[in-house]
C-alpha positions in Angstrom: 10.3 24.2 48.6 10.0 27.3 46.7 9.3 27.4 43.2 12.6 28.6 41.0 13.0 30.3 37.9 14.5 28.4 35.1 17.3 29.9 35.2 17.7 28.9 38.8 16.8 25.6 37.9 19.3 25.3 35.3 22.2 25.8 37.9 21.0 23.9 40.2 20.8 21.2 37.5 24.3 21.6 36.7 25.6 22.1 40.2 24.1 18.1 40.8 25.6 17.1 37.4 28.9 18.1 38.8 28.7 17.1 42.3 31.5 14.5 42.0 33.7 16.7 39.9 33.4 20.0 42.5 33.6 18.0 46.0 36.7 15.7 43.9 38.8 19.4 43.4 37.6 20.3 46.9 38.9 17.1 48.2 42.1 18.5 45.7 43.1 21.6 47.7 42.3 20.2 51.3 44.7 17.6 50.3 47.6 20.4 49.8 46.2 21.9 53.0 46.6 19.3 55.1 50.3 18.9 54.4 50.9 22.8 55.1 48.4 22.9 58.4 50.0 22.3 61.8 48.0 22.0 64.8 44.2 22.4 65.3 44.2 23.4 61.8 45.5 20.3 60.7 42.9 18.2 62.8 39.5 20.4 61.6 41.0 19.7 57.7 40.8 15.9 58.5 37.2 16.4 59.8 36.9 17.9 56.2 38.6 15.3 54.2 36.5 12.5 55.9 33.1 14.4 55.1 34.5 15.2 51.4 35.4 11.2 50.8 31.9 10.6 52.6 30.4 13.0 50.2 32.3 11.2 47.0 30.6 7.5 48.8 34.3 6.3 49.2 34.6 3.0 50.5 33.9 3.5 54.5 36.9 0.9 55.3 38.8 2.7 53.5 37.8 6.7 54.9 38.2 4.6 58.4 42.1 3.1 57.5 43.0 6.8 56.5 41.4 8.4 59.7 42.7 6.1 61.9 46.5 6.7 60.2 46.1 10.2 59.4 49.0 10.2 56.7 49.0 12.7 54.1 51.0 10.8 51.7 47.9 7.9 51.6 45.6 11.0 50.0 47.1 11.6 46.7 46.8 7.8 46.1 42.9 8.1 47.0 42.6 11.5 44.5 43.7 9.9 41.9 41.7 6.8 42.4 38.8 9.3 42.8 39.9 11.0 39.9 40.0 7.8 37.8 36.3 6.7 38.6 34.9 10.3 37.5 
């Protein structure tokens, strides 16, 4: 690994002190996505939405259920459960 400079240190730092918070609004808009998508598009944003919850260590009984029912109205229940832990 390369050394850094400070400065590059210092966002680095803060990128990983807000890890939960960016992949959490990430999870935000793919959520408001998901219910405008049709098609393919749809499909490759619940590839996304599974890696985001994986990413935020959601329960993996949980990321499975919502896969397996692919229902948009299920993931504003889980954001704000997300958003309630942070």
């Amino acid at each position: 690994m390369p050394d850094y400079t400070p400065y590059q240190r210092k966002i680095i730092e803060r990128y990983y002190r807000n890890y939960d918070a960016i992949k959490t609004q990430k999870l935000a808009e793919l959520v408001t996505e998901v219910y405008l998508a049709e098609g393919k598009a749809r499909e490759r944003l619940w590839t996304r939405i599974e890696k985001t919850l994986q990413d935020l260590e959601f329960p993996a009984t949980r990321i499975t259920h919502l896969m397996e029912k692919r229902d948009p109205a299920l993931l504003p229940g889980i954001l704000r459960e997300i958003q309630g832990q942070s």
